[in-house]
Every structure is written in structure tokens, then in C-alpha cells.
C-alpha positions as a Markdown table, in Angstrom:
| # | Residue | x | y | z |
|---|---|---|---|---|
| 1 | Unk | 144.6 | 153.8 | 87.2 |
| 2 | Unk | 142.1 | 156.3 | 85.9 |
| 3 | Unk | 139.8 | 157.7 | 87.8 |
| 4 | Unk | 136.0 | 156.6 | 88.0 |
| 5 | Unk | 134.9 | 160.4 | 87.6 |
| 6 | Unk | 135.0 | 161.6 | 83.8 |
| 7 | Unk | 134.4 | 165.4 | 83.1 |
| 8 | Unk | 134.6 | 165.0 | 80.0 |
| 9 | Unk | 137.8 | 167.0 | 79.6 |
| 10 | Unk | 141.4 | 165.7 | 80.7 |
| 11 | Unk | 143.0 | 167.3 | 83.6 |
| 12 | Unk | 145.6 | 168.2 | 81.0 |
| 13 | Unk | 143.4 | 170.0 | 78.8 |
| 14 | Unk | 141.7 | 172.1 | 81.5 |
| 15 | Unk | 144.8 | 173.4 | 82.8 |
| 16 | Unk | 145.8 | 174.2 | 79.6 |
| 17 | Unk | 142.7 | 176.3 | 78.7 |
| 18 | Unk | 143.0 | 177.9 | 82.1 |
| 19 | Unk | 146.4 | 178.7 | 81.4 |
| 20 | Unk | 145.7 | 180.0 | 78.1 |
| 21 | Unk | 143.0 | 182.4 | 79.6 |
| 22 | Unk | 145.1 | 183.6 | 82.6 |
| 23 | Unk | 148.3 | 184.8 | 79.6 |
| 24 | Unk | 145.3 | 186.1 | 77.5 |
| 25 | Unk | 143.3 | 188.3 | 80.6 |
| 26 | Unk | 147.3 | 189.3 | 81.6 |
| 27 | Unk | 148.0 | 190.6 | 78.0 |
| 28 | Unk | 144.8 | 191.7 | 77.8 |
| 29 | Unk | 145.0 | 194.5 | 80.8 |
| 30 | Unk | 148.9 | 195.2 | 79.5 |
| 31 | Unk | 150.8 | 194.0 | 82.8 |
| 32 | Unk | 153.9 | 191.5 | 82.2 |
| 33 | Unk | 154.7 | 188.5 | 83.7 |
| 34 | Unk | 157.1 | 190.5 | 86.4 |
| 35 | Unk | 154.5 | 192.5 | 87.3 |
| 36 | Unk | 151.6 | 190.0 | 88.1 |
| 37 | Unk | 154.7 | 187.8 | 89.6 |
| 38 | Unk | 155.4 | 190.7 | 92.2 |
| 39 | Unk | 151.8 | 191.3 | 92.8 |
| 40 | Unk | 151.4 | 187.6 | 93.4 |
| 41 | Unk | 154.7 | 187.2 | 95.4 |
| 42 | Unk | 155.5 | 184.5 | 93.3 |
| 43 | Unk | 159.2 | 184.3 | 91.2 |
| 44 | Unk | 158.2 | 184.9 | 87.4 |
| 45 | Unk | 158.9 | 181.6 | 86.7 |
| 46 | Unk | 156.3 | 180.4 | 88.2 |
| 47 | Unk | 153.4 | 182.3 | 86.5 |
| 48 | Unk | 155.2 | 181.6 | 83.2 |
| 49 | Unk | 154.9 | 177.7 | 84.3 |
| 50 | Unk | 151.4 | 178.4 | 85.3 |
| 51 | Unk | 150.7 | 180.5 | 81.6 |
| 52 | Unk | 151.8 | 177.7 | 79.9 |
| 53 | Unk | 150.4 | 174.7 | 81.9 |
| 54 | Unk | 153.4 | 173.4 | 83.0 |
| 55 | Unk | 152.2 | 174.1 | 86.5 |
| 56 | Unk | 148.9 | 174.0 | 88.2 |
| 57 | Unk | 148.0 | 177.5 | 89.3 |
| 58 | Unk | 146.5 | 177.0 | 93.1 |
| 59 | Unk | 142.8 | 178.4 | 94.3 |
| 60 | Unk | 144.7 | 181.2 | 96.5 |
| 61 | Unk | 146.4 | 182.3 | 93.1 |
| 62 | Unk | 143.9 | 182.0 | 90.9 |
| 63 | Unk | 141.8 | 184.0 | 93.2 |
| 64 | Unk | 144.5 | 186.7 | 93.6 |
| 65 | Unk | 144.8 | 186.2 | 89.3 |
| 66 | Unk | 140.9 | 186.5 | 89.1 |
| 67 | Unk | 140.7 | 189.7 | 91.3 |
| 68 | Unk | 143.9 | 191.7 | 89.3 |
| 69 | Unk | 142.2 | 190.4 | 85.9 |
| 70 | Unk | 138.5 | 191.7 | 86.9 |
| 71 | Unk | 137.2 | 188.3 | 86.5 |
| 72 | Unk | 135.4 | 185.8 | 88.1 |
| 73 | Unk | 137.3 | 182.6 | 89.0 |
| 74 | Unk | 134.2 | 180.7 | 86.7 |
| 75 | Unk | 135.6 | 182.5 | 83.7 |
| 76 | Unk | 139.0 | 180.5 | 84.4 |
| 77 | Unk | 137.4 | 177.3 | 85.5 |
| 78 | Unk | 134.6 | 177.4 | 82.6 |
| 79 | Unk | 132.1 | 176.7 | 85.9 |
| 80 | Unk | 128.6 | 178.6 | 85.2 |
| 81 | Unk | 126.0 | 178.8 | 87.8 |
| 82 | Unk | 123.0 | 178.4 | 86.1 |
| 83 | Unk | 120.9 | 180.5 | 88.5 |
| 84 | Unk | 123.3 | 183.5 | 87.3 |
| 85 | Unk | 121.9 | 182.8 | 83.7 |
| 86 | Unk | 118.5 | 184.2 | 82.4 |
| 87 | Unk | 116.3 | 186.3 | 79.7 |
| 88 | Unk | 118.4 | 188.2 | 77.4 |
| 89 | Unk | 121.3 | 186.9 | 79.3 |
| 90 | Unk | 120.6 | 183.1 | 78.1 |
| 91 | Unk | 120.0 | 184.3 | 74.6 |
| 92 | Unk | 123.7 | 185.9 | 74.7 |
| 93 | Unk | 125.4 | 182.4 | 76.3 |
| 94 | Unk | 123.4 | 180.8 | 73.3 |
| 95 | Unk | 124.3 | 182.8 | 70.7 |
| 96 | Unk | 127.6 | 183.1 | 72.2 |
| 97 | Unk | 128.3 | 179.3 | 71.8 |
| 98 | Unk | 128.4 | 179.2 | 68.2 |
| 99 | Unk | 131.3 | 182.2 | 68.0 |
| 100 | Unk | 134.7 | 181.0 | 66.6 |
| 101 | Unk | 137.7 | 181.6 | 69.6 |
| 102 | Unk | 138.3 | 185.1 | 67.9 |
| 103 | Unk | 134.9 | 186.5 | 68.1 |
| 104 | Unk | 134.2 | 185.3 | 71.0 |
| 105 | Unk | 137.6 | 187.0 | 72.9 |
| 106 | Unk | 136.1 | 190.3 | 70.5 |
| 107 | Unk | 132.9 | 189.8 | 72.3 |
| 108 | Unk | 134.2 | 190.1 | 75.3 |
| 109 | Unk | 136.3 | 192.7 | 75.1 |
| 110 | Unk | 133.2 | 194.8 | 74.1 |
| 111 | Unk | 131.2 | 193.5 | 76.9 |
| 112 | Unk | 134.4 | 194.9 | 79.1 |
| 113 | Unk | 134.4 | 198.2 | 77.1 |
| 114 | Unk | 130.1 | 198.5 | 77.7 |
| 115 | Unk | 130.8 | 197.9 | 81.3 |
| 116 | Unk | 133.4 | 200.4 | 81.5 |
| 117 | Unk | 131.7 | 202.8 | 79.8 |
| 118 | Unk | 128.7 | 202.5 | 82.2 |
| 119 | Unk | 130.3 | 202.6 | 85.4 |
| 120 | Unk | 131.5 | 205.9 | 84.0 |
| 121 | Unk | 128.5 | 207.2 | 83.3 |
| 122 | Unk | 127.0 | 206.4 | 86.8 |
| 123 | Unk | 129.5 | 208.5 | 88.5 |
């Protein structure tokens, strides 16, 4: 029986593009799966599982996940608070939207290097 509730996405197809994001954000910062297993006290297997959506990764995890990766938990869920959202900011998401997969992971990692590079420069 299916649920009355739609999201418009399958349950399937979520945790599959927040599996995909949590192996990307892992590669990304260079740790491997034993490492991020250790940190999470959970066996390897398990986060492979969860990387390739053969297991549902819990809230407690993908807190822990979204604290080691620098990332907010909305940038695994695709949840946006729209209040967050504004001026140049808004023009970005926009303009954002219309990038293929590739330039948009290359837009981000230049938004990470910019951030980087001013928390530097504050200290």
C-alpha cells in the first residue's frame, strides 16, 4: 500500500542521492571508509552499505557524517530553509540550478576553497 504523502521523489531515490553525496563529501576531504567507520564506531561495512544505499544512514550518523564532512545535514537531505536564502545569495541558488552535476560539485568546491581562504585571512 503506498503512502498518501508524495514528495515527489521515491524513498529509494533519496537515499540513493544521499548516499551518493556522503561517498562524494568522504572522497572529497581524502578520508577512507575505515577511517570515517572508526570515527563513527560503526564496522566498515556499514558505511559502505550506507555509501551505496543499501542501508539507510540514521539522524545520529548522518549528524556525526555532516559534522566530520563540514556540512550541514540540509546539504545531505536537499532540505533548504528559505529564510537562510536571500540577495546575492538567491541569485547564486538560481543560477546554480541550471549547472550540469559536474559544475555544480566544481562550484562547490570553490565555494569551500573561498571560505577556506577567508577564515585564514581573519586570523
Amino acid at each position: 500500500m503506498k503512502s498518501p504523502v508524495s514528495h515527489g521523489k521515491s524513498d529509494e531515490a533519496e537515499r540513493l542521492a544521499i548516499a551518493d553525496k556522503l561517498r562524494q563529501c568522504r572522497e572529497y576531504v581524502g578520508l577512507s571508509q575505515d577511517e570515517v567507520a572508526s570515527r563513527l564506531a560503526i564496522p566498515r561495512s556499514a558505511l559502505s552499505n550506507i555509501e551505496t544505499g543499501q542501508r539507510k544512514v540514521d539522524v545520529i550518523e548522518l549528524r556525526k557524517l555532516s559534522s566530520l564532512y563540514r556540512r550541514p545535514v540540509s546539504y545531505f537531505t536537499g532540505d533548504v530553509d528559505a529564510s537562510d536564502i536571500s540577495g546575492p545569495v538567491e541569485h547564486l541558488a538560481r543560477t546554480a540550478s541550471k549547472l550540469s552535476s559536474n559544475d555544480l560539485e566544481e562550484l562547490s568546491r570553490f565555494a569551500d576553497f573561498l571560505k577556506s581562504r577567508s577564515s585564514i585571512e581573519e586570523e
